[in-house]
C-alpha positions as CSV (number, residue, x, y, z in Angstrom):
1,X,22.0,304.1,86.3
2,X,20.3,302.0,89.2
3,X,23.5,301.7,90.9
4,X,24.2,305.4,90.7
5,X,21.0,306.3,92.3
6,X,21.1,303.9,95.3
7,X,24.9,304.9,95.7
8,X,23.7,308.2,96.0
9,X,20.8,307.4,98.1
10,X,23.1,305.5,100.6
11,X,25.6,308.7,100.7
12,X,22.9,311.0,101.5
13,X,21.9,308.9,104.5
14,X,25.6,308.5,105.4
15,X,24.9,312.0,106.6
16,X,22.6,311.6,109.5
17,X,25.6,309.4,111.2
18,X,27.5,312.8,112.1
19,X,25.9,313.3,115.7
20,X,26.2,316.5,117.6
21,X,28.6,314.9,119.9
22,X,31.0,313.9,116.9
23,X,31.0,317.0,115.7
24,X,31.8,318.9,118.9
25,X,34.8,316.7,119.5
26,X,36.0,317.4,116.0
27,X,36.1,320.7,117.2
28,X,37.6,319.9,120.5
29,X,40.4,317.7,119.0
30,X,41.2,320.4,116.6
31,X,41.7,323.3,118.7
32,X,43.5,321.2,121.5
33,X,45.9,320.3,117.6
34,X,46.3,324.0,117.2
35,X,47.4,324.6,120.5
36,X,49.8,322.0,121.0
37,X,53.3,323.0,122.2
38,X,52.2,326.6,123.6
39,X,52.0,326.1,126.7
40,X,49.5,325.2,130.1
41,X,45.9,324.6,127.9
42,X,43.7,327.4,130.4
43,X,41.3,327.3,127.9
44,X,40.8,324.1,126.5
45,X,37.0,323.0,125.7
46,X,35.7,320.7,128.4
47,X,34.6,317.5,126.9
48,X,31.0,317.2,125.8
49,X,29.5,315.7,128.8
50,X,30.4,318.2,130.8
51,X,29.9,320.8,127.9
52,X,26.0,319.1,127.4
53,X,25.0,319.6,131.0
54,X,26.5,323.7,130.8
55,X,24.5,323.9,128.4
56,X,21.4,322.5,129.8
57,X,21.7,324.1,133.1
58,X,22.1,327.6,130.5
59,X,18.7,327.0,128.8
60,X,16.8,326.7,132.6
């Protein structure tokens, strides 16, 4: 039972590792998947430096 409860402890903070910027180019990676193969990528998500800053200069 002790061992159950700290493996469960150490999964639940396992879930503060996922940062903003991991998950954004999860999202990036998978649309730039789903469009592979159809041609010139126009609208492909900029990557999250530049998409961080765009966002910054938005809130101002």
């Amino acid at each position: 039972m002790k061992y159950a409860a700290l493996l469960l402890c150490g999964l639940l903070c396992a879930c503060g590792v996922v940062s903003e910027q991991s998950f954004y180019e999860g999202i990036r990676t998978n649309e730039r998947a789903k469009s592979a193969g159809t041609g010139p990528d126009d609208k492909a998500l900029p990557n999250y430096d530049r998409y961080s800053k765009e966002r910054e200069l938005l809130k101002k």
